[in-house]
Biopython code that builds the backbone (N, CA, C, O; Angstrom):
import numpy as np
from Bio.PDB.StructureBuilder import StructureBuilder

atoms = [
    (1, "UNK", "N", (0.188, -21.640, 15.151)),
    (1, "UNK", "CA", (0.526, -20.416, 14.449)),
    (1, "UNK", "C", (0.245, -19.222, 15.359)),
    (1, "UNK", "O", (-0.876, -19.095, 15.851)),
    (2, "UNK", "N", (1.267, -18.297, 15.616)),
    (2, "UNK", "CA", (1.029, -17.210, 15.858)),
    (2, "UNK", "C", (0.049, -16.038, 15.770)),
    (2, "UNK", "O", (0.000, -15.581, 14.628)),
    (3, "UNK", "N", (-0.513, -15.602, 16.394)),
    (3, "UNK", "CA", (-1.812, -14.379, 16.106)),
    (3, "UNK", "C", (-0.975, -13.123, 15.983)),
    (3, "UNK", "O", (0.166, -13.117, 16.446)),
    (4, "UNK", "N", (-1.602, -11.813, 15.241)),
    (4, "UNK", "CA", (-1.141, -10.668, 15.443)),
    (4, "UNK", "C", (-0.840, -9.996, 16.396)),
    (4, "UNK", "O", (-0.129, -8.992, 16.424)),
    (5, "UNK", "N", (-1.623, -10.772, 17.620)),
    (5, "UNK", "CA", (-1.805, -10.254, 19.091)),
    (5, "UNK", "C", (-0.227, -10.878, 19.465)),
    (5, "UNK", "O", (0.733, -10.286, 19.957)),
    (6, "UNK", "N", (-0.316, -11.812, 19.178)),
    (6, "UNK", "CA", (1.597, -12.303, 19.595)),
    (6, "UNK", "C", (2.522, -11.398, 19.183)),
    (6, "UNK", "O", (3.279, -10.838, 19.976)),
    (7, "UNK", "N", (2.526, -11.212, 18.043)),
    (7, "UNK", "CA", (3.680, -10.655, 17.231)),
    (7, "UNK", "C", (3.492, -8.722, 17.570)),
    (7, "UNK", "O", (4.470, -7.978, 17.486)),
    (8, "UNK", "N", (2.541, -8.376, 17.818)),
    (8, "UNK", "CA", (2.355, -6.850, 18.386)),
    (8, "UNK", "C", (3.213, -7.116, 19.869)),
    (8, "UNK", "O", (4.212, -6.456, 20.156)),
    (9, "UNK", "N", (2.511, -8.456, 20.965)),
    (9, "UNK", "CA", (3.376, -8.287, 22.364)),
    (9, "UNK", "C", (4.682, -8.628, 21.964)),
    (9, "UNK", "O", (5.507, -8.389, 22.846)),
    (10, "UNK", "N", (5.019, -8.975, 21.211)),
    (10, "UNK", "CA", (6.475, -9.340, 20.856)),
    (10, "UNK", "C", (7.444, -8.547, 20.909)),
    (10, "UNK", "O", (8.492, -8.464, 21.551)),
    (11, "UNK", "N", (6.749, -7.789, 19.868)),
    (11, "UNK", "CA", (7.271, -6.181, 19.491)),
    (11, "UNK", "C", (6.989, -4.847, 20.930)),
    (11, "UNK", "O", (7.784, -3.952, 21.217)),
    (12, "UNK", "N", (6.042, -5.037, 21.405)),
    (12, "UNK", "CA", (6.159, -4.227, 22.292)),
    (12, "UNK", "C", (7.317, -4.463, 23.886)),
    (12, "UNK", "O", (7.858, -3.557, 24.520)),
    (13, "UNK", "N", (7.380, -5.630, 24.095)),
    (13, "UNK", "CA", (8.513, -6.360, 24.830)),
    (13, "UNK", "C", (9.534, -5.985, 24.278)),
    (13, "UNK", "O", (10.248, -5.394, 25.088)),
    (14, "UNK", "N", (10.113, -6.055, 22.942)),
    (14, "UNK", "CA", (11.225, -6.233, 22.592)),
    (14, "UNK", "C", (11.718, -4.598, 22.657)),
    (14, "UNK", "O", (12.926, -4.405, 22.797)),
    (15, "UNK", "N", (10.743, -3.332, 22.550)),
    (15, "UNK", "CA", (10.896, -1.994, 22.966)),
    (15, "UNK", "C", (10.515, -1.918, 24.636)),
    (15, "UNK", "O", (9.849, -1.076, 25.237)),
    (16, "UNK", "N", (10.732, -2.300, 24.791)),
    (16, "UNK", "CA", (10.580, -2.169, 26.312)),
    (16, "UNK", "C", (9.947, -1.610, 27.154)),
    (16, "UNK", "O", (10.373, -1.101, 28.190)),
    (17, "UNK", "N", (8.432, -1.688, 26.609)),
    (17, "UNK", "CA", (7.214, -0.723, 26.761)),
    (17, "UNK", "C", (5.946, -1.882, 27.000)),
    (17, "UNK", "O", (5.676, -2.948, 26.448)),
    (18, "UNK", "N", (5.356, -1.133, 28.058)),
    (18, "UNK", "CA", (4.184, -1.575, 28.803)),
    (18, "UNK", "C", (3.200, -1.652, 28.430)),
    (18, "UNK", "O", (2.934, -0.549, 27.952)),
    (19, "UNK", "N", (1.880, -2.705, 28.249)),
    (19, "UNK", "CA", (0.819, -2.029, 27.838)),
    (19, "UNK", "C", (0.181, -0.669, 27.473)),
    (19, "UNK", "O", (-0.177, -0.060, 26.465)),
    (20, "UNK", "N", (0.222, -0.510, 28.805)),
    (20, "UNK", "CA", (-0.220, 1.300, 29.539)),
    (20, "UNK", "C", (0.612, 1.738, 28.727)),
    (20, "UNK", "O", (-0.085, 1.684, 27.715)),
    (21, "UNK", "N", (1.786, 2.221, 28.318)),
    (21, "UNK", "CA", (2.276, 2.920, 27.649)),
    (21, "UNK", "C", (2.110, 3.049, 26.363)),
    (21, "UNK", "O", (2.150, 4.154, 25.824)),
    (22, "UNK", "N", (1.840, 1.597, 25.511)),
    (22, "UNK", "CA", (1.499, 1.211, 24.055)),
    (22, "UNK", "C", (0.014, 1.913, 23.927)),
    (22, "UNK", "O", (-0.536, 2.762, 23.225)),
    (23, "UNK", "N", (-0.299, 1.052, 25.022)),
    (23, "UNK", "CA", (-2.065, 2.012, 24.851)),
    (23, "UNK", "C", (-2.102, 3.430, 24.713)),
    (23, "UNK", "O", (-2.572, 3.763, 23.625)),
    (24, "UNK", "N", (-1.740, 4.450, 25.504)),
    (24, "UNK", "CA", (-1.049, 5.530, 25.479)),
    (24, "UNK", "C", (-0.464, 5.561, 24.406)),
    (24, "UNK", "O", (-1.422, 5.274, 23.688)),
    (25, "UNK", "N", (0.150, 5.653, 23.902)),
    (25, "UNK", "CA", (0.719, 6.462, 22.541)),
    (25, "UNK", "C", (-0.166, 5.771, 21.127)),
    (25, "UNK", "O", (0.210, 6.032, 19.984)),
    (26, "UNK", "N", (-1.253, 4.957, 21.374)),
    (26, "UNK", "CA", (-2.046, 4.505, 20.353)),
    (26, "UNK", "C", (-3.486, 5.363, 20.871)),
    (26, "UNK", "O", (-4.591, 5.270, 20.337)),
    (27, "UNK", "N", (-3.124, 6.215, 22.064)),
    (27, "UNK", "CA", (-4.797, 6.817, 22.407)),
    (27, "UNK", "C", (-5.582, 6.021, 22.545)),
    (27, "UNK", "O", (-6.679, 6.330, 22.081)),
    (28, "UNK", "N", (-5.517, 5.110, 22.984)),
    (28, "UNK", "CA", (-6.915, 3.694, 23.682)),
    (28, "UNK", "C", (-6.506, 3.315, 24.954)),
    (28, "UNK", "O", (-5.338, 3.392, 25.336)),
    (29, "UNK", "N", (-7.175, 3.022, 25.434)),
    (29, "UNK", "CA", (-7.614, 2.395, 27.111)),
    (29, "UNK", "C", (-6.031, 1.176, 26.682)),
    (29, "UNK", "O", (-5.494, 0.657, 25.704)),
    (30, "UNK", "N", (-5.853, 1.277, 28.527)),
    (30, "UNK", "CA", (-5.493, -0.515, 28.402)),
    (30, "UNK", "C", (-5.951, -1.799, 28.106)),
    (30, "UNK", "O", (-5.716, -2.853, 27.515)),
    (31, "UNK", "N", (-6.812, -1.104, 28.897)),
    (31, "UNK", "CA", (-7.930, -2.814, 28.424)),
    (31, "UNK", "C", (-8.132, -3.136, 27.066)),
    (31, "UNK", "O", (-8.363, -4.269, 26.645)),
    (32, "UNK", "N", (-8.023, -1.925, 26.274)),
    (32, "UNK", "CA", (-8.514, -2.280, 25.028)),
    (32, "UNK", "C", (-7.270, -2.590, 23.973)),
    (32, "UNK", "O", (-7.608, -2.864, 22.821)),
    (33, "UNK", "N", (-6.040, -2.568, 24.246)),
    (33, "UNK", "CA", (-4.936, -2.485, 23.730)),
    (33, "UNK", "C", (-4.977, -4.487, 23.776)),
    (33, "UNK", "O", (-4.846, -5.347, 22.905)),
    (34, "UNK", "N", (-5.367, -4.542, 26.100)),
    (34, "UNK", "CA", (-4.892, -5.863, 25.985)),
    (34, "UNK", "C", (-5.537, -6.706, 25.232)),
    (34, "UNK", "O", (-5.133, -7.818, 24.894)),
    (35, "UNK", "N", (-6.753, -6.104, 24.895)),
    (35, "UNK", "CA", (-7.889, -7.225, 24.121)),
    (35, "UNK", "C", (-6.871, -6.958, 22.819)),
    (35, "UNK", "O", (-7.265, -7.681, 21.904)),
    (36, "UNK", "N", (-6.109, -6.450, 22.550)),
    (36, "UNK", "CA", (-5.495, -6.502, 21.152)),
    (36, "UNK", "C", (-5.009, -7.635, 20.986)),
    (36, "UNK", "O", (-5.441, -8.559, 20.298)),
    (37, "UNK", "N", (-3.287, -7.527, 22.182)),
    (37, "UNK", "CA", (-2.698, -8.403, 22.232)),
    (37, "UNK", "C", (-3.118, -10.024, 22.334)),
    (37, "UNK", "O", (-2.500, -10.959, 21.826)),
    (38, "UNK", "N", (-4.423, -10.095, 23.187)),
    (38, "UNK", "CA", (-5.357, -11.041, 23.027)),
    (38, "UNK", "C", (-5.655, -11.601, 21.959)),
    (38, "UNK", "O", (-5.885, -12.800, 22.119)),
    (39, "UNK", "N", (-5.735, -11.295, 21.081)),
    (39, "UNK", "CA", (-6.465, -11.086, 19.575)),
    (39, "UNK", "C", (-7.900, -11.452, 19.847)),
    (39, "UNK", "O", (-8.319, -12.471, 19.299)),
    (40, "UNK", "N", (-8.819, -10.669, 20.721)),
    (40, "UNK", "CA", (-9.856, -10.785, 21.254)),
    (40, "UNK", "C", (-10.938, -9.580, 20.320)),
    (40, "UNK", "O", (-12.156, -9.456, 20.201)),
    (41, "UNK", "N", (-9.495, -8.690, 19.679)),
    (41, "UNK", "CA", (-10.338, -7.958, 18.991)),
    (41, "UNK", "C", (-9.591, -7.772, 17.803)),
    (41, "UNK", "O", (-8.367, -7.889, 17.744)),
    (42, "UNK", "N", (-10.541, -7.402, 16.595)),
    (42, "UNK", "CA", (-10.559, -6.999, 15.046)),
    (42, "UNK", "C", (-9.650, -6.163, 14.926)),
    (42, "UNK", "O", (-9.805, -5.315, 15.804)),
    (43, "UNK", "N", (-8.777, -5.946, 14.303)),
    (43, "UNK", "CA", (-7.777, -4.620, 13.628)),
    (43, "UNK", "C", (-8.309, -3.759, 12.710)),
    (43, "UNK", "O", (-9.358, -4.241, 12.283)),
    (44, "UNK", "N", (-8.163, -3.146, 12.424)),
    (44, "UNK", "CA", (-8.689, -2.425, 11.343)),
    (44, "UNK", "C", (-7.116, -2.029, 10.418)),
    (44, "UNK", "O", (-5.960, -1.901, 10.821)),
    (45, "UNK", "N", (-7.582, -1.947, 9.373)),
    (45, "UNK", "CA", (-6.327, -0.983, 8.450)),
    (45, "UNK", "C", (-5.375, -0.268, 9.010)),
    (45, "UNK", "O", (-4.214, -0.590, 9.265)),
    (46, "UNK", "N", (-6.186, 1.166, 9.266)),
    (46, "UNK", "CA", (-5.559, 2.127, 10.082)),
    (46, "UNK", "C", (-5.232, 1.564, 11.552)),
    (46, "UNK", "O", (-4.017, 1.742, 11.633)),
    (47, "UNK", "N", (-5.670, 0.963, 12.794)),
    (47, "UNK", "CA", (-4.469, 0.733, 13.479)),
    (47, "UNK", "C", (-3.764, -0.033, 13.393)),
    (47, "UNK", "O", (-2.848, -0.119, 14.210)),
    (48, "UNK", "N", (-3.918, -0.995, 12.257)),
    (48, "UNK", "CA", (-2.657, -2.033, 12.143)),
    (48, "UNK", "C", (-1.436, -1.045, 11.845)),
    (48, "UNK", "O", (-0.328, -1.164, 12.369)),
    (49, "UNK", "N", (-1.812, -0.002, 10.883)),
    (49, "UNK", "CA", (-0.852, 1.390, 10.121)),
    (49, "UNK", "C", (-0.048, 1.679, 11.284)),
    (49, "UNK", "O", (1.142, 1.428, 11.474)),
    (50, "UNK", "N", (-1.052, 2.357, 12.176)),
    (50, "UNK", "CA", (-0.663, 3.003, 13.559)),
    (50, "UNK", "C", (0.601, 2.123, 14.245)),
    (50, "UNK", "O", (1.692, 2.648, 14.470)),
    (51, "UNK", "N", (0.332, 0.844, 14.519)),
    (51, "UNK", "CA", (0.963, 0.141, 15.555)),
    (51, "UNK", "C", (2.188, -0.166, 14.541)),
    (51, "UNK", "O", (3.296, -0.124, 15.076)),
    (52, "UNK", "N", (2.163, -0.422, 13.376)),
    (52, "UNK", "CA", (3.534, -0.422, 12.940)),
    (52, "UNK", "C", (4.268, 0.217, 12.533)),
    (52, "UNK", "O", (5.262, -0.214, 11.948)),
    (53, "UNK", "N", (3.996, 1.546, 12.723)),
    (53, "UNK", "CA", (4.426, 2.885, 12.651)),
    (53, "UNK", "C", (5.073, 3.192, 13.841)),
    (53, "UNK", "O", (6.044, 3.948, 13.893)),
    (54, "UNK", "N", (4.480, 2.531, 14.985)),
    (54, "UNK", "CA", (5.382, 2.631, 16.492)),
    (54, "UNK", "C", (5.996, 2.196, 16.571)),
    (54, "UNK", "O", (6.911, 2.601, 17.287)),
    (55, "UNK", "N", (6.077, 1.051, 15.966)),
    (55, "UNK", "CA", (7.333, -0.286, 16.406)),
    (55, "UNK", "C", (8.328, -0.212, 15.492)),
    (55, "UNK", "O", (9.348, -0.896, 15.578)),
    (56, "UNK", "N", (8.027, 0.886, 14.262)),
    (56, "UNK", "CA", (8.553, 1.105, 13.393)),
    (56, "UNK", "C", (9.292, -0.128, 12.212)),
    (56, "UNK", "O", (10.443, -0.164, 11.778)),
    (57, "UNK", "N", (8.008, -1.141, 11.908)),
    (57, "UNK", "CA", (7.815, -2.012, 11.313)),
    (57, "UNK", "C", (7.371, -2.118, 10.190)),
    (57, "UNK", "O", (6.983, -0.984, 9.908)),
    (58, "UNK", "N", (7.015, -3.337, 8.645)),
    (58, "UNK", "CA", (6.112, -3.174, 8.158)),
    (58, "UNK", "C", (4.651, -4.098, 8.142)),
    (58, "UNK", "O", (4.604, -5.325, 8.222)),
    (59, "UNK", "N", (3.689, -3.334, 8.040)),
    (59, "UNK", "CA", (2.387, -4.203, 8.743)),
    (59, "UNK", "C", (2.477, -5.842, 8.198)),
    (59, "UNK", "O", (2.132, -6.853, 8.811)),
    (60, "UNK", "N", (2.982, -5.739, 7.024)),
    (60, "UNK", "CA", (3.311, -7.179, 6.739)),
    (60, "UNK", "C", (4.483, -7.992, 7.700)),
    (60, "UNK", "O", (4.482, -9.216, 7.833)),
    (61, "UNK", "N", (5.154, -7.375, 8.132)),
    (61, "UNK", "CA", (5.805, -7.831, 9.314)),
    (61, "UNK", "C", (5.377, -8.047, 10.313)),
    (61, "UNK", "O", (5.798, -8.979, 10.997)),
    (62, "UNK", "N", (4.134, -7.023, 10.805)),
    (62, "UNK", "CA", (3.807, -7.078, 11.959)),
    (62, "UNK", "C", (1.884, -8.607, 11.682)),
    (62, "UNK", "O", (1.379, -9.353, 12.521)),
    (63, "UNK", "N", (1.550, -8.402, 10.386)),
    (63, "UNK", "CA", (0.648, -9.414, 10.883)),
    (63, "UNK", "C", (1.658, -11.208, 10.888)),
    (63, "UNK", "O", (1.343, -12.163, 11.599)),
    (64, "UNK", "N", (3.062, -11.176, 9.704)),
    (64, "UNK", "CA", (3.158, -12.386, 9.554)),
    (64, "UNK", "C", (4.130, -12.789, 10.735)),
    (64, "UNK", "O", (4.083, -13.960, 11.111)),
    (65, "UNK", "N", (5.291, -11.631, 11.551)),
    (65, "UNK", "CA", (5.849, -11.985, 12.643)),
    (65, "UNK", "C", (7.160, -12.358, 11.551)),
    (65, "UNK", "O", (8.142, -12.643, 12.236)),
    (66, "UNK", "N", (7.389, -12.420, 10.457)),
    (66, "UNK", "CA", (8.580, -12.262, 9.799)),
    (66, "UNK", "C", (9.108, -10.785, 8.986)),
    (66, "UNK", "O", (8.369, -9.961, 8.448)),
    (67, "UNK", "N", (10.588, -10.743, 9.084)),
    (67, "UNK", "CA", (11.234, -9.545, 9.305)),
    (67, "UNK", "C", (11.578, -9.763, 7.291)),
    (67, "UNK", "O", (12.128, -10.785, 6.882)),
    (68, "UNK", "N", (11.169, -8.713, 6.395)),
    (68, "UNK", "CA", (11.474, -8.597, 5.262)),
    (68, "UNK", "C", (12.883, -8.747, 5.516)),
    (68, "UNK", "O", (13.414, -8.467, 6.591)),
    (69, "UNK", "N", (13.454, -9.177, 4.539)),
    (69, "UNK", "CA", (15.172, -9.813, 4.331)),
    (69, "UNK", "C", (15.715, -10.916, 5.537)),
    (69, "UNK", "O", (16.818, -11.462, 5.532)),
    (70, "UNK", "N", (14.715, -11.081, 6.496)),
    (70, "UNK", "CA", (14.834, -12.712, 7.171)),
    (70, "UNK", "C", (15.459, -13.806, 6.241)),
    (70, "UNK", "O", (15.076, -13.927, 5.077)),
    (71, "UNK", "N", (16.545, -14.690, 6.851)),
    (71, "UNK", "CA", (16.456, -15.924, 6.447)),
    (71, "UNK", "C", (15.419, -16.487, 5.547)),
    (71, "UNK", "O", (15.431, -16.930, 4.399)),
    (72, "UNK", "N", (14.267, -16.268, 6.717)),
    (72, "UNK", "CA", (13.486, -17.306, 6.326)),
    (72, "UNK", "C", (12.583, -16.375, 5.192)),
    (72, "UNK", "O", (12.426, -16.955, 4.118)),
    (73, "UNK", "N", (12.022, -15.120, 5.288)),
    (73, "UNK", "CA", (11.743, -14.662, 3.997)),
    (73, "UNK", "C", (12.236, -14.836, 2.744)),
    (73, "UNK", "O", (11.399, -14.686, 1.855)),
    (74, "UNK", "N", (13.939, -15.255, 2.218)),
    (74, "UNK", "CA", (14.485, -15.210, 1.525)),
    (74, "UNK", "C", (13.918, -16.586, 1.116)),
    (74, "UNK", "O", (13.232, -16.742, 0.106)),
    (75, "UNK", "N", (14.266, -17.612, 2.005)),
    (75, "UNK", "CA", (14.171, -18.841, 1.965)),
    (75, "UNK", "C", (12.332, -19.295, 1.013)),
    (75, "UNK", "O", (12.294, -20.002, 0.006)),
    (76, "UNK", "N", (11.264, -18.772, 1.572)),
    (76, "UNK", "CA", (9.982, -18.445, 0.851)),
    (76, "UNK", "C", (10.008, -17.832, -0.433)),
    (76, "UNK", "O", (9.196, -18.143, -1.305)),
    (77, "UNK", "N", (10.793, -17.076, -0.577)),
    (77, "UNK", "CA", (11.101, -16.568, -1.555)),
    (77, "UNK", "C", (11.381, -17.523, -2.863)),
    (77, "UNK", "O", (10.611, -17.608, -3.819)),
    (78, "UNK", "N", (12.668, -18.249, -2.721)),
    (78, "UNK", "CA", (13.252, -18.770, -3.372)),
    (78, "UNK", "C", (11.890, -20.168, -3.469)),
    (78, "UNK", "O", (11.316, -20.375, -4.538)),
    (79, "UNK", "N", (11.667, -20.721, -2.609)),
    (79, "UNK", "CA", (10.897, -21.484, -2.538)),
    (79, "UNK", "C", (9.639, -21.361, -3.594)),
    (79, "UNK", "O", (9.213, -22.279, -4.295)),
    (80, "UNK", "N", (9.188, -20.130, -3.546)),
    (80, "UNK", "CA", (7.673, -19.563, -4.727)),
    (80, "UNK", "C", (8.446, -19.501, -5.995)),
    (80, "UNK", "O", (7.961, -19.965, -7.027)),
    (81, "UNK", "N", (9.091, -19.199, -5.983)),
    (81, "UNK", "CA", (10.248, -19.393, -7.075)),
    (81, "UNK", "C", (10.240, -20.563, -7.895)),
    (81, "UNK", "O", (9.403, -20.665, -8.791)),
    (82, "UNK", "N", (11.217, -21.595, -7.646)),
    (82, "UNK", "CA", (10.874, -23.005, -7.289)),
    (82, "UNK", "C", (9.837, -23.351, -7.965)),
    (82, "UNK", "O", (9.714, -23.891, -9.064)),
    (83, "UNK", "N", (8.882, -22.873, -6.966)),
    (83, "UNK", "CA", (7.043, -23.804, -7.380)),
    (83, "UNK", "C", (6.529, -23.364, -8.658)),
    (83, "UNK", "O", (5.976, -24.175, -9.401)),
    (84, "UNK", "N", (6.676, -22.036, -9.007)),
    (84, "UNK", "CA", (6.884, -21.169, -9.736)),
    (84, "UNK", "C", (7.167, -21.909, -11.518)),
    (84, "UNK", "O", (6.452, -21.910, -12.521)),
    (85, "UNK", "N", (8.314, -22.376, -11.281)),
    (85, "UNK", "CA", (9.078, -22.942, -12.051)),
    (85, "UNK", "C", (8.799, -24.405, -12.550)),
    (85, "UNK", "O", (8.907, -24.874, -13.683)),
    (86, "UNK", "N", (8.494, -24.859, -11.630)),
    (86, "UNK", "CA", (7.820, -26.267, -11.672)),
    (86, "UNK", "C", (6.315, -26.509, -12.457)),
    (86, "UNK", "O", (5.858, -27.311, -13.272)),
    (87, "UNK", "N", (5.897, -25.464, -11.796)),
    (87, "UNK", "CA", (4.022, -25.433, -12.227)),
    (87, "UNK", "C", (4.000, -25.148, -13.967)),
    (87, "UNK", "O", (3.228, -25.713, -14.741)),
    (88, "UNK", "N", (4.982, -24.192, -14.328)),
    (88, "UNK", "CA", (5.635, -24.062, -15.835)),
    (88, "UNK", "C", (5.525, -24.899, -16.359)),
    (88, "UNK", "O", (4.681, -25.068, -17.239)),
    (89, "UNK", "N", (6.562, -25.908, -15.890)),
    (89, "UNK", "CA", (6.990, -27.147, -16.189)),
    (89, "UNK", "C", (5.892, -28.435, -16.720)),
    (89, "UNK", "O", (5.695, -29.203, -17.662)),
    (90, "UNK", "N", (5.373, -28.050, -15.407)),
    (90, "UNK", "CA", (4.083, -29.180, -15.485)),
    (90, "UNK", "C", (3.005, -28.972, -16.267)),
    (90, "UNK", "O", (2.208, -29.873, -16.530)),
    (91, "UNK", "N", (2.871, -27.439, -16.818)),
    (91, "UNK", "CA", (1.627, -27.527, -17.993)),
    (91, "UNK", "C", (2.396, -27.796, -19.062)),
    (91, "UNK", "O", (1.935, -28.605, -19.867)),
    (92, "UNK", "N", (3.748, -27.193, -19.336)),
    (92, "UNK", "CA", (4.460, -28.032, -20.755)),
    (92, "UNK", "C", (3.859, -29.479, -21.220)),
    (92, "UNK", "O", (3.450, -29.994, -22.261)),
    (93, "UNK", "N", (4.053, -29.862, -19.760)),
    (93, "UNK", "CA", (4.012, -31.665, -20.148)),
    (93, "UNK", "C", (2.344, -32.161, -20.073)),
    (93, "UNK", "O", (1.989, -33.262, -20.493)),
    (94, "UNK", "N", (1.425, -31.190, -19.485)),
    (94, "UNK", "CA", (0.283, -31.564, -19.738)),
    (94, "UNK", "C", (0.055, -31.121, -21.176)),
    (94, "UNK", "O", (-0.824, -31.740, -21.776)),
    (95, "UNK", "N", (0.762, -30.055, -21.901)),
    (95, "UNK", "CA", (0.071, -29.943, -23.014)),
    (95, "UNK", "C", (0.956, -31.001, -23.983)),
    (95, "UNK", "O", (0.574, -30.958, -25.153)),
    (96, "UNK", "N", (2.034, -31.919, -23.738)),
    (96, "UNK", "CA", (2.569, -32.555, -24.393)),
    (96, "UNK", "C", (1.697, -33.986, -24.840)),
    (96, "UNK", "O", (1.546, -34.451, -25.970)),
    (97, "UNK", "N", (1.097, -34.587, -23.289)),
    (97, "UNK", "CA", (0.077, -35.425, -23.256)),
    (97, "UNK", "C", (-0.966, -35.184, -24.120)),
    (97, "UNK", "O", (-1.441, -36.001, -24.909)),
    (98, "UNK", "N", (-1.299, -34.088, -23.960)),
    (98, "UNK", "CA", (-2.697, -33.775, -24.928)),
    (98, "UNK", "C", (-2.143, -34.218, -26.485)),
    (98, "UNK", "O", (-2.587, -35.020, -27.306)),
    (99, "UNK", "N", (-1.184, -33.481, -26.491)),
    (99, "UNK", "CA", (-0.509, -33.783, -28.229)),
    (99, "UNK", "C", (-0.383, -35.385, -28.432)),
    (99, "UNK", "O", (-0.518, -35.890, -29.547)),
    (100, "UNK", "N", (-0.218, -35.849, -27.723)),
    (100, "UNK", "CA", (0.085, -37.557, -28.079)),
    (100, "UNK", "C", (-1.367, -38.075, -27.938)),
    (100, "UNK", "O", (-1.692, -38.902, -28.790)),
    (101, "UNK", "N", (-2.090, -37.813, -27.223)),
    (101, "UNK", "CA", (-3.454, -38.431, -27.112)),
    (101, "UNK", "C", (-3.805, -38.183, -28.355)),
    (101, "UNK", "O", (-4.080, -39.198, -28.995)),
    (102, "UNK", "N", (-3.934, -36.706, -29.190)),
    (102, "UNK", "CA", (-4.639, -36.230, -30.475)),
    (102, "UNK", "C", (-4.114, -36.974, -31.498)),
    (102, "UNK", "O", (-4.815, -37.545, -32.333)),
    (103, "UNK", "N", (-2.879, -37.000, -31.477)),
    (103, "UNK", "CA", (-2.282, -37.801, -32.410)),
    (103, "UNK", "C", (-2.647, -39.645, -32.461)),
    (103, "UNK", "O", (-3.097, -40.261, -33.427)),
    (104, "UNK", "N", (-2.377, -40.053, -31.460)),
    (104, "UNK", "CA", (-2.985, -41.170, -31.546)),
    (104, "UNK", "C", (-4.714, -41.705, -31.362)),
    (104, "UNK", "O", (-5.320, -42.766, -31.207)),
    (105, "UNK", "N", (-4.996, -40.364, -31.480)),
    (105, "UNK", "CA", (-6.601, -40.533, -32.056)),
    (105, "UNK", "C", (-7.502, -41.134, -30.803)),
    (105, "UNK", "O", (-8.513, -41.816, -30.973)),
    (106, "UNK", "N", (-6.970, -40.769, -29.546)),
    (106, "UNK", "CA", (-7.359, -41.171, -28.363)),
    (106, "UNK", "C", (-8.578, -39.812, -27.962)),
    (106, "UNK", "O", (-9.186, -39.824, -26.891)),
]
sb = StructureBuilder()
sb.init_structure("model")
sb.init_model(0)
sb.init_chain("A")
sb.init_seg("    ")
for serial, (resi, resn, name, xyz) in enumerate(atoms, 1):
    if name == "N":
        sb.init_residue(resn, " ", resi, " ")
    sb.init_atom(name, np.array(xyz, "f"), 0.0, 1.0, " ", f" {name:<3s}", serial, name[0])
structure = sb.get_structure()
């Protein structure tokens, strides 16, 4: 599985921007940017805010590395859905069991 540190160098590659430069417009050292990309270091709220505000992302994009209205978001979607629907399903029939046990005095 992917770290946040992936999906930030991802995004910063895919804008075509350098450490040094990311660091720079986030106001931190390089080094400390690379310990980002590393995932060598902690995020906090606010610069997760920050960094996906640059990449012009949403932080839920930027920690899970999937793009809201993706394929595959849709696909999860439908999927919780699904389980959703099923889990319904399955207390119906647990409370159906219960009814036949009571009844037959079990």
């Amino acid at each position: 599985m992917k770290s946040i540190g992936d999906h930030i160098k991802k995004c910063r590659v895919a804008s075509g921007l350098s450490q040094a430069d990311v660091a720079k417009l986030l106001e931190i050292s390089t080094p400390a940017f690379c310990k980002i990309e590393k995932g060598q270091t902690d995020l906090n709220i606010s610069r997760l805010l920050q960094i996906s505000k640059l990449f012009k992302i949403s932080v839920a994009e930027l920690i899970t590395g999937i793009a809201a209205g993706s394929e595959f978001s849709e696909d999860v979607s439908s999927l919780k859905q699904q389980l959703l629907e099923k889990d319904e399903e399955l207390n119906k029939l647990r409370k159906k069991v219960i009814e036949l046990y009571d009844k037959l005095g079990m």
